[in-house]
C-alpha positions in Angstrom: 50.2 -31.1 9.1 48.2 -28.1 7.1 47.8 -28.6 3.6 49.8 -26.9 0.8 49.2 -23.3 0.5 47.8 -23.7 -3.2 45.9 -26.6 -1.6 43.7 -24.6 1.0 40.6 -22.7 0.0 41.4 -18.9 0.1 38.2 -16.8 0.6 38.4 -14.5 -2.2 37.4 -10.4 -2.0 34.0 -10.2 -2.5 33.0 -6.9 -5.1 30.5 -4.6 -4.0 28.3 -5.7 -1.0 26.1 -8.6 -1.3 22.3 -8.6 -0.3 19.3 -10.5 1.2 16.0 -9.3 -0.2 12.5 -9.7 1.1 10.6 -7.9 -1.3 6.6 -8.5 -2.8 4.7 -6.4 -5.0 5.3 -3.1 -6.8 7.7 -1.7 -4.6 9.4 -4.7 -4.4 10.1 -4.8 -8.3 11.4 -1.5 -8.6 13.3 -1.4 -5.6 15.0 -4.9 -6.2 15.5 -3.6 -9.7 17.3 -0.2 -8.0 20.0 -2.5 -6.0 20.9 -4.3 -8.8 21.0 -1.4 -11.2 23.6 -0.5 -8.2 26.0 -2.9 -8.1 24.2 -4.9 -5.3 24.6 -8.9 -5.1 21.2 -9.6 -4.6 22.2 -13.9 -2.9 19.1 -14.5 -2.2 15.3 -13.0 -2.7 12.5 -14.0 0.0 8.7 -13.7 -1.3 5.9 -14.6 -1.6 3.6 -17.2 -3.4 0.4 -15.1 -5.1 -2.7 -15.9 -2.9 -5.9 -17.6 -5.3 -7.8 -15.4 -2.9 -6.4 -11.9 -3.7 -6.8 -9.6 -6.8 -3.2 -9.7 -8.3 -2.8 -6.3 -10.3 0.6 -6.1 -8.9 3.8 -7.1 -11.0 5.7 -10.1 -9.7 9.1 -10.5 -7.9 9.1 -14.1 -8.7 9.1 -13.2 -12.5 11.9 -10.3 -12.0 14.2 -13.2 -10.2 13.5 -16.0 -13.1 14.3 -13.4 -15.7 17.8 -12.5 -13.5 18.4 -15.3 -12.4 18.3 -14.8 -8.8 17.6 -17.5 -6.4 14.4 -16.8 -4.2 12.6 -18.9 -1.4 8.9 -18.3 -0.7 8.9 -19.7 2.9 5.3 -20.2 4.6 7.0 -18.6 7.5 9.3 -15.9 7.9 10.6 -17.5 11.7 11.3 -20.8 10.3 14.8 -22.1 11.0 15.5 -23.3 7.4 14.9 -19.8 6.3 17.5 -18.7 8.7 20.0 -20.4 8.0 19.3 -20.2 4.2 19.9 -16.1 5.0 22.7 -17.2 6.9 24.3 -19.1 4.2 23.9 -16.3 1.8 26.4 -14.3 4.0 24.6 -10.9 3.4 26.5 -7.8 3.9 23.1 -5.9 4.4 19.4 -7.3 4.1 16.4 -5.0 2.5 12.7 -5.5 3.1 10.8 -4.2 0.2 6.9 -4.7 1.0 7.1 -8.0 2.1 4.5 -8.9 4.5 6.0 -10.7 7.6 7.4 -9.5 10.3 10.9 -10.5 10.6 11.9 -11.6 14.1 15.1 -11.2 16.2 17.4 -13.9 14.9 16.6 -12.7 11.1 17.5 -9.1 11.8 20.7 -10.2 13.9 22.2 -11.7 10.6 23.1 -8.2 9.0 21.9 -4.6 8.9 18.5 -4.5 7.6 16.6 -1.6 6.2 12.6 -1.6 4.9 11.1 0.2 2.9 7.7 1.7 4.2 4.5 4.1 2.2 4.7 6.6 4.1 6.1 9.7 5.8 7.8 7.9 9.0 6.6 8.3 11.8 3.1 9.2 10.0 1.1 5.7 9.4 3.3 3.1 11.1 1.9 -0.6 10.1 0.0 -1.8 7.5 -1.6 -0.1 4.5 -0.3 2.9 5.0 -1.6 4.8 2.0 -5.0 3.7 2.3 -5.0 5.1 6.0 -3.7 8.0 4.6 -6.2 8.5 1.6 -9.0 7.4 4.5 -7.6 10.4 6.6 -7.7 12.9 4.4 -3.7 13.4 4.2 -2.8 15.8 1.6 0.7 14.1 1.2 2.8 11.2 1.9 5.7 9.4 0.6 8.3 6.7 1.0 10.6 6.1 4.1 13.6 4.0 4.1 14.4 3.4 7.8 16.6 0.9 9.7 14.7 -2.5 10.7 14.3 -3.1 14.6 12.0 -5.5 15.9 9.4 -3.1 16.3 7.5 -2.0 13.4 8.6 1.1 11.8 10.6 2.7 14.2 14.4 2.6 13.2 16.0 5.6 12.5 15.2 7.2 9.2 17.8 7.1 6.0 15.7 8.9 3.3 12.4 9.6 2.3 11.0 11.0 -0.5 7.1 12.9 -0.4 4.5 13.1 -2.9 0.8 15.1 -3.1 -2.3 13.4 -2.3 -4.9 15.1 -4.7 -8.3 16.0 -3.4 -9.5 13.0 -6.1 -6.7 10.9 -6.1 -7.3 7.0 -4.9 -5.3 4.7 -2.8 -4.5 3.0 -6.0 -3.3 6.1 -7.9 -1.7 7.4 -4.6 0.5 4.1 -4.0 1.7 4.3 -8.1 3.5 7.6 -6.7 4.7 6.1 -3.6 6.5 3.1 -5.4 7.8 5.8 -7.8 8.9 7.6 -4.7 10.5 4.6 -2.9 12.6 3.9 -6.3 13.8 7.3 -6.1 14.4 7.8 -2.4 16.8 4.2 -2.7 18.6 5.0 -5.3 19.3 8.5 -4.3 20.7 7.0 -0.9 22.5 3.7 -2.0 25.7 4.9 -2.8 25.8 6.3 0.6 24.1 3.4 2.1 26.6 0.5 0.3 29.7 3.0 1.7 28.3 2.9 5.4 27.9 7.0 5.2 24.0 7.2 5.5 22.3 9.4 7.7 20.7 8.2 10.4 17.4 10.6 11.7 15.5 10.3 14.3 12.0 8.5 14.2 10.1 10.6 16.2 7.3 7.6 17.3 5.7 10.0 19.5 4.0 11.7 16.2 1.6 10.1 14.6 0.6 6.4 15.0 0.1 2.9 14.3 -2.7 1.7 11.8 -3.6 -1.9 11.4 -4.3 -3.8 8.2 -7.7 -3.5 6.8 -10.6 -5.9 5.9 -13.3 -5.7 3.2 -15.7 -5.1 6.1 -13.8 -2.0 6.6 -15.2 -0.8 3.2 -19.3 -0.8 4.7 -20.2 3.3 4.1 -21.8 4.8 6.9 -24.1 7.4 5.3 -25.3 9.7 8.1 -21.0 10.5 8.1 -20.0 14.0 6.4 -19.8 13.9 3.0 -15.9 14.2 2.9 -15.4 11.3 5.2 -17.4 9.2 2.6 -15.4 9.9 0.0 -12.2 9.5 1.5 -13.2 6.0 2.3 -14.8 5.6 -1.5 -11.3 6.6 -2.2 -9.6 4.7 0.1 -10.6 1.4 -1.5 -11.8 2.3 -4.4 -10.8 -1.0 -7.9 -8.5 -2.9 -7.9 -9.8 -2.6 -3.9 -12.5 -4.4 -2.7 -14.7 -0.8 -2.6 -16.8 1.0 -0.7 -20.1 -0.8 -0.3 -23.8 -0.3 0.9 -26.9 -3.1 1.5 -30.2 -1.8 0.4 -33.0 -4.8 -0.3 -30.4 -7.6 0.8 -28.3 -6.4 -2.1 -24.9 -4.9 -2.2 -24.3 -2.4 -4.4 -20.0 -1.2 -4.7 -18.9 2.0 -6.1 -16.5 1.6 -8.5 -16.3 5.6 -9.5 -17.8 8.6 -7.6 -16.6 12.5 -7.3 -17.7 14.5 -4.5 -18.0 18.8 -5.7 -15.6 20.7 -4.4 -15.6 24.7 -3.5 -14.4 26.7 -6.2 -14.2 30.5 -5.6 -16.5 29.7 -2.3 -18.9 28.2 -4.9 -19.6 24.5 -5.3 -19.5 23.0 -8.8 -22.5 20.9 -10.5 -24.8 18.9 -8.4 -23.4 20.8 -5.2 -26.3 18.5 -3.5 -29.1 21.0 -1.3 -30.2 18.0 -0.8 -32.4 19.4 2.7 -34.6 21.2 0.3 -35.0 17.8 -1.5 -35.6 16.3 1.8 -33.7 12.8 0.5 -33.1 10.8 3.4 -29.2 9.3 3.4 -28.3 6.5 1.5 -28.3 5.9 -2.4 -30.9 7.9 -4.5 -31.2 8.8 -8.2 -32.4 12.3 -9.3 -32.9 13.3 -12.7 -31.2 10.1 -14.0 -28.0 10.1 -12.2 -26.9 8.3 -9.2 -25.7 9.8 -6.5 -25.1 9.3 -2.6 -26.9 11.5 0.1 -24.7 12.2 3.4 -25.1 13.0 6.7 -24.4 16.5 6.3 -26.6 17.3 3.3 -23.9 17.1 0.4 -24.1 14.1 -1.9 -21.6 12.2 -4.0 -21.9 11.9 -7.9 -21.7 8.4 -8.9 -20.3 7.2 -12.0 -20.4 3.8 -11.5 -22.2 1.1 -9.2 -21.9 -2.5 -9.6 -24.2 -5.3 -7.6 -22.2 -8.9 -7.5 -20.1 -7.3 -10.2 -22.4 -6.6 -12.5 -23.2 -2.7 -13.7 -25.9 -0.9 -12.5 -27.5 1.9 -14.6 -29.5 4.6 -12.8 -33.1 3.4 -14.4 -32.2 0.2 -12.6 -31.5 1.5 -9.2 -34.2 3.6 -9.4 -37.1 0.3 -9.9 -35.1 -1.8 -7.1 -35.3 1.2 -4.7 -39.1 2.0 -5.7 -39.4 -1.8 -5.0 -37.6 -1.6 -1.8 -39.6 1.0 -0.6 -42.9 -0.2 -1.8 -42.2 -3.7 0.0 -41.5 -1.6 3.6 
């Protein structure tokens, strides 16, 4: 016989729509911070322990979700079963992934509609490190994409996006503060449309532009006899809190921390434009007339405003004796 009425448990209307969250560094504080500014039930928040191993100048998601009291998990793996059915049991309405690092398989994505958040201009840099690629490549903009989550990287349909400029000197580091401004912006200007199931839905075109890997601090080695340009987009690239762009002279390696390469103005190039040929300086690091600078492959050097060797600063009257000793010892 079935229970009294008042006796049974009556599932109650739930207000506004209730979330999963995978979310990790910058971009996943602000945008976490956009869906509850929204109205969102964030259940549950999936993230990441900080690795002893990395340079942490990001701002925490664990520390947003003690200070809101959210409950978050920090699973080893994203496939595990626990963390299924700890997703499952949150009963999400819709799951986000905000930066976070792990591919989530099939049965994850199957739970609820799930949308990521990606630094770039979809379907320009697909995969990792999207704004260093773009920096690397010389893009002179990006963005943020909001896209629908499919089991391939990157290539749901798109729901907003929001671009920004990529200066001539900006560097991955300065580019990627716009791009998390630019994801807050492009989530909360879509959430009310996204929470009422009237989103658009554009197409990801994936035959533009391509898929990019994530990088190493091996990627960061300068190849001097390389144009100018390209050298500097790489100093930029992974330029502090990056691991740099780095050269060996001696069995030392020396990072730049800070460098500028001259640009054209009014078909004229600024101060230390670097006719270098005349000079005849071979490529590589060099000091002239007390300032450090790096010769190129096409002639043009880059001013250098600061070089460190195993972290430690090196001034331009001290490269200048360890490359007099280099060369005296060859």
């Amino acid at each position: 016989m079935d229970a009294p009425l008042q006796d049974q448990q009556v599932p109650q209307p739930r207000e506004g729509k209730r979330a999963v969250v995978f979310a990790y560094h910058n971009v996943g504080v602000r945008c976490l911070k956009v869906l509850l500014a929204g109205g969102v039930d964030v259940a549950l928040v999936v993230t990441h322990e900080d690795s002893a191993n990395e340079n942490i100048w990001f701002e925490s998601v664990i520390s947003l979700c003690q200070s809101a009291g959210i409950p978050y998990v920090t699973p080893a793996d994203a496939r595990s079963p626990e963390l299924l059915k700890q997703v499952r049991e949150a009963m999400p309405d819709l799951m986000f992934s905000f930066y976070y690092r792990n591919m989530l398989p099939a049965a994850l994505l199957d739970v609820a509609p799930a949308f990521n958040m990606h630094g770039s201009l979809l379907p320009q840099f697909r995969g990792r490190a999207p704004v260093n690629w773009a920096v690397l490549h010389g893009a002179d903009v990006t963005g943020a994409t909001l896209h629908e989550m499919t089991v391939k990287p990157d290539a749901g349909a798109i729901v907003a996006q929001m671009e920004v400029p990529i200066l001539p000197d900006d560097t991955a580091f300065e580019v990627f503060g716009k791009v998390t401004v630019a994801a807050e912006q492009a989530l909360w200007r879509v959430l009310p449309s996204l929470l009422a199931g009237t989103a658009p839905r554009l197409h990801n075109d994936l035959t533009q532009g391509g898929y990019f890997g994530g990088r190493k601090p091996e990627d960061g080695r300068i190849d001097w006899s390389q144009p100018a340009q390209q050298v500097y987009n790489l100093h930029r690239a992974v330029a502090p809190p990056y691991p740099g762009a780095f050269t060996d002279v001696g069995g030392v390696r020396y990072v730049i921390e800070r460098a500028r390469l001259p640009h054209a103005r009014n078909g004229h190039l600024d101060s230390h434009s670097g006719n270098v040929v005349s000079l005849s300086l071979p490529p590589g690091l060099t000091v002239v007339d007390n300032c450090i600078f790096g010769v190129c492959g096409d002639g043009r050097m880059l001013t250098i405003s600061a070089l460190t060797a195993d972290g430690v600063s090196v001034s331009a009257e001290q490269l200048q004796a360890r490359l007099a000793a280099v060369a005296g010892a060859d």
